[in-house]
N, C-alpha and C positions, 0 to 999 in steps of 0.2 A: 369715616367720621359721620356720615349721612346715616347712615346703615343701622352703627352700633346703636345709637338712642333707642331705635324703636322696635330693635331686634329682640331683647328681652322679654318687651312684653307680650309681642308675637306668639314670644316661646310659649308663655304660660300659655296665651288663648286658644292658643291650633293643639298645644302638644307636645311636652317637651321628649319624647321620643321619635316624632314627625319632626320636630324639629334636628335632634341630630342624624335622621337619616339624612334631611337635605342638607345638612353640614357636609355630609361624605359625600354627598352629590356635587354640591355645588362646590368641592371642592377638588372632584375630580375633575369637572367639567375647566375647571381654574389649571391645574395640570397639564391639560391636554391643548388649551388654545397656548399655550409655550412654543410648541414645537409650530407654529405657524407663522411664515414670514410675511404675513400682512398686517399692519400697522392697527388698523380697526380691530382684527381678531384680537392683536395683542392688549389693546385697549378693553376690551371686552372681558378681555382675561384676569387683568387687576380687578376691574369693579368686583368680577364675581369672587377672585380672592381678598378683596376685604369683606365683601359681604360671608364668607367661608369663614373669615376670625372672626367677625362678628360674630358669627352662629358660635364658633366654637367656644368664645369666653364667657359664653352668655347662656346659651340652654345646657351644655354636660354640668356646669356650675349649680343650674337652679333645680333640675333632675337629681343632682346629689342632694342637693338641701332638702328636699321632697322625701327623697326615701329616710332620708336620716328623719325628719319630725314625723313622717310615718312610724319608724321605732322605737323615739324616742316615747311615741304616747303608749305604744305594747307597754311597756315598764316601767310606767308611771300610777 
């Protein structure tokens, strides 16, 4: 809920292909603190999996709309 607001425009500023490389990052890294029976790590693990849906509803979404108004102006 923190995340998603500011995740968006993140996308645009840095990159919206830097941005979904760290979607896969941070969403393995989300993954992998699972398998950890410490309470912390597992706490760790949610934040960076919702910040992993943040990434993912927000920058593969704007990276589409990008390349689509890229084509749509070829054909206009």
């Amino acid at each position: 809920m923190l995340f998603g607001t500011i995740v968006g425009s993140l996308a645009d500023k840095q990159g919206r292909r830097r941005a979904c490389v760290t979607y896969c990052i941070t969403y393995i890294l989300s993954c992998i603190t699972k398998h950890s029976p410490q309470y912390k790590i597992l706490m760790v693990g949610r934040v960076l999996g919702g910040i992993a849906t943040s990434l993912l509803f927000s920058a593969f979404e704007s990276w589409l709309v990008a390349e689509h108004n890229k084509v749509s102006r070829r054909f206009l």
